[in-house]
Structures are given as structure tokens and as C-alpha cells.
C-alpha positions as CSV (number, residue, x, y, z in Angstrom):
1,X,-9.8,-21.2,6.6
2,X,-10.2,-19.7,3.9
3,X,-10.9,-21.1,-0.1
4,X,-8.9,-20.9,-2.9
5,X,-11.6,-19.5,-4.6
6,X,-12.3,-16.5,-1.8
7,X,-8.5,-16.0,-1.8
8,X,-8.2,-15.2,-5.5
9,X,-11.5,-13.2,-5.3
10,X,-9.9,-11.0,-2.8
11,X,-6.9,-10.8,-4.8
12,X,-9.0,-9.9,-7.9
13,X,-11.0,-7.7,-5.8
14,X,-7.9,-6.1,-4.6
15,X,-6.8,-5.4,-8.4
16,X,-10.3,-4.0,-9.6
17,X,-10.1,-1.3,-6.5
18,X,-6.6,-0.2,-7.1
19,X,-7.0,0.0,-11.0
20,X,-10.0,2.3,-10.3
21,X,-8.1,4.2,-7.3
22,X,-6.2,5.3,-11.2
23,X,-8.8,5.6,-13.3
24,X,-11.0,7.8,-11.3
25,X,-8.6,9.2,-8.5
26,X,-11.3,11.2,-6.4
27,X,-15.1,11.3,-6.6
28,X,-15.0,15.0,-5.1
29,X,-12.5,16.5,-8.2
30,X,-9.2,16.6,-6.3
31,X,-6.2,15.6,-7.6
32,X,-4.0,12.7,-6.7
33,X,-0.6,13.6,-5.2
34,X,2.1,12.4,-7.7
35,X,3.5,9.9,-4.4
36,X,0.4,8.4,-4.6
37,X,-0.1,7.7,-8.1
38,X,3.5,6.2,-8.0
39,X,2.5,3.8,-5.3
40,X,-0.6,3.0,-6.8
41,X,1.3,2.2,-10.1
42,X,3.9,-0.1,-8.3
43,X,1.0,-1.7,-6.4
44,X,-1.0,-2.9,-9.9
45,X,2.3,-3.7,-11.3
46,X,2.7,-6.4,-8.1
47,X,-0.8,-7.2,-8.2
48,X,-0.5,-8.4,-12.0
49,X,2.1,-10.3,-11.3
50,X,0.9,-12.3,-8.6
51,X,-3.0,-13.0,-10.1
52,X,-1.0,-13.5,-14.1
53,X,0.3,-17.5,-13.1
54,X,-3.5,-17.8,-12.0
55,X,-5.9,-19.8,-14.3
56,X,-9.4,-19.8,-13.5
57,X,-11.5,-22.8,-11.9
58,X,-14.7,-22.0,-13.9
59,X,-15.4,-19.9,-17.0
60,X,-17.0,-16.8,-15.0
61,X,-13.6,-17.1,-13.0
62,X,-11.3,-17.1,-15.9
63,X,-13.3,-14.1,-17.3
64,X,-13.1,-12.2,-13.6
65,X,-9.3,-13.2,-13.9
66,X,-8.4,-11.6,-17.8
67,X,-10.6,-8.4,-17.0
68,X,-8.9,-7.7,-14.1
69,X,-5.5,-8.5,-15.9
70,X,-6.5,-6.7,-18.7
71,X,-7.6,-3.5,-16.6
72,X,-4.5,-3.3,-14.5
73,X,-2.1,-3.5,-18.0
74,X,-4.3,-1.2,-19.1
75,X,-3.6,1.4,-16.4
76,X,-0.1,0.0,-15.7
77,X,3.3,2.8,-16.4
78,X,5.4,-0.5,-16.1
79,X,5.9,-1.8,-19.5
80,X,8.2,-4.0,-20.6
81,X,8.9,-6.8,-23.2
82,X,7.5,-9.6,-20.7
83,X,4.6,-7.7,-19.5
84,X,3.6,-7.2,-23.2
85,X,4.1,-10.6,-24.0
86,X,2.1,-11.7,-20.9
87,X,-0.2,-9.6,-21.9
88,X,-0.7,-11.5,-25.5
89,X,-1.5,-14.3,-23.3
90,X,-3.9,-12.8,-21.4
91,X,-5.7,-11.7,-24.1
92,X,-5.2,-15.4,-26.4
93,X,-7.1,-16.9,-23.1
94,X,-9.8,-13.9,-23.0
95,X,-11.0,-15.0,-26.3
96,X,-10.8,-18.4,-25.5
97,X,-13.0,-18.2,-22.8
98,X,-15.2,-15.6,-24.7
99,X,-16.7,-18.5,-26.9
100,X,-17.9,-20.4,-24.2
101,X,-19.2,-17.8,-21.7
102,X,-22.9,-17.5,-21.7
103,X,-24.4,-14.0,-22.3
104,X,-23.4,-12.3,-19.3
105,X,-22.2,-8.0,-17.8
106,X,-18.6,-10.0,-17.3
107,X,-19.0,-11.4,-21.1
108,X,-19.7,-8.0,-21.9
109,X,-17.0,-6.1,-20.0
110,X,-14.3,-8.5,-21.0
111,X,-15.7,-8.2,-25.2
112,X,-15.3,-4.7,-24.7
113,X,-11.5,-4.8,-23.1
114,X,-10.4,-7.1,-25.1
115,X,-11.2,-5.3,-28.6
116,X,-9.7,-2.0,-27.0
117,X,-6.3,-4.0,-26.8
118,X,-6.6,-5.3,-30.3
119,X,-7.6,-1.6,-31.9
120,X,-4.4,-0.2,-30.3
């Protein structure tokens, strides 16, 4: 059976490799089909939504959990009023964590998300 934790790993995982599906379509230069970049688009959108009631069991977790957030809403086509104010919360927990995550790549990552939201 498998844990909690593994479960929202997978989950997490599954949001990392579709946000970068949009982010960098192809590694040989071809395009993505404008099907595919709808599907992908729906499928962050669902993905958000399922990790957002999350909360994480352990800082590094809760960090994993608001960078992945924060990179699907960041390649997400589907705003709306509640996505933007879920994404507030998202970022109000990022910096929370932020002050007590050690020096880490994921401190570092999530740092460098988070100010992009607040300088747009």
C-alpha cells in the first residue's frame, strides 16, 4: 500500500512534469500542436486543484508543495478570481515556510518563484 507521503510525491511529481511538458514543449525544436497545449493546460489546471487543499507534513514537503503550486499557476491559461486568491495563499504559506527552511536548491527555487509573483 502505498504512503501518504509517496502518494502526494507522485501527485507533485505529476505537476512538475506537466508544467515542464509547457514550459519547454520539445527538446528537438518542434512545436506543440495547439490540442496538446490545450490538454496540457486543463490537465495543470486539475492538477492544482487537487494538490492546493494539501498542506505539507515536513517543511521540505511544504516547500515541494508551493513550488509546484506556484509553477503550475504560473504556466496555468485558467485564471479566475479563486485561483488568484488561492494563489495569495500559496504564496502567504511559501514565505512562511521560507523562514524556517534550512539553506537548501528547494529554498532556493521556491525564493526565486515566489519574488517573481510579487514583482508582477
Amino acid at each position: 500500500m502505498e504512503t501518504s507521503t509517496n502518494l502526494l510525491q507522485d501527485k507533485l511529481d505529476s505537476l512538475y512534469h506537466t508544467a515542464n511538458a509547457l514550459l519547454h514543449p520539445t527538446v528537438d525544436g518542434d512545436c506543440i500542436f495547439v490540442d496538446d497545449f490545450a490538454c496540457l493546460n486543463q490537465a495543470i489546471h486539475e492538477q492544482i486543484n487537487t494538490l492546493y487543499p494539501y498542506r505539507g507534513k515536513t517543511a521540505d514537503e511544504e516547500a515541494a508543495l508551493c513550488l509546484a503550486l506556484l509553477m503550475g499557476y504560473s504556466v496555468s491559461l485558467y485564471a479566475n478570481p479563486d485561483d488568484e486568491a488561492k494563489k495569495k495563499v500559496v504564496l502567504d504559506r511559501s514565505r512562511e515556510v521560507l523562514t524556517i527552511l534550512p539553506s537548501s536548491l528547494l529554498k532556493d527555487q521556491l525564493l526565486a518563484m515566489s519574488k517573481e509573483y510579487e514583482n508582477i
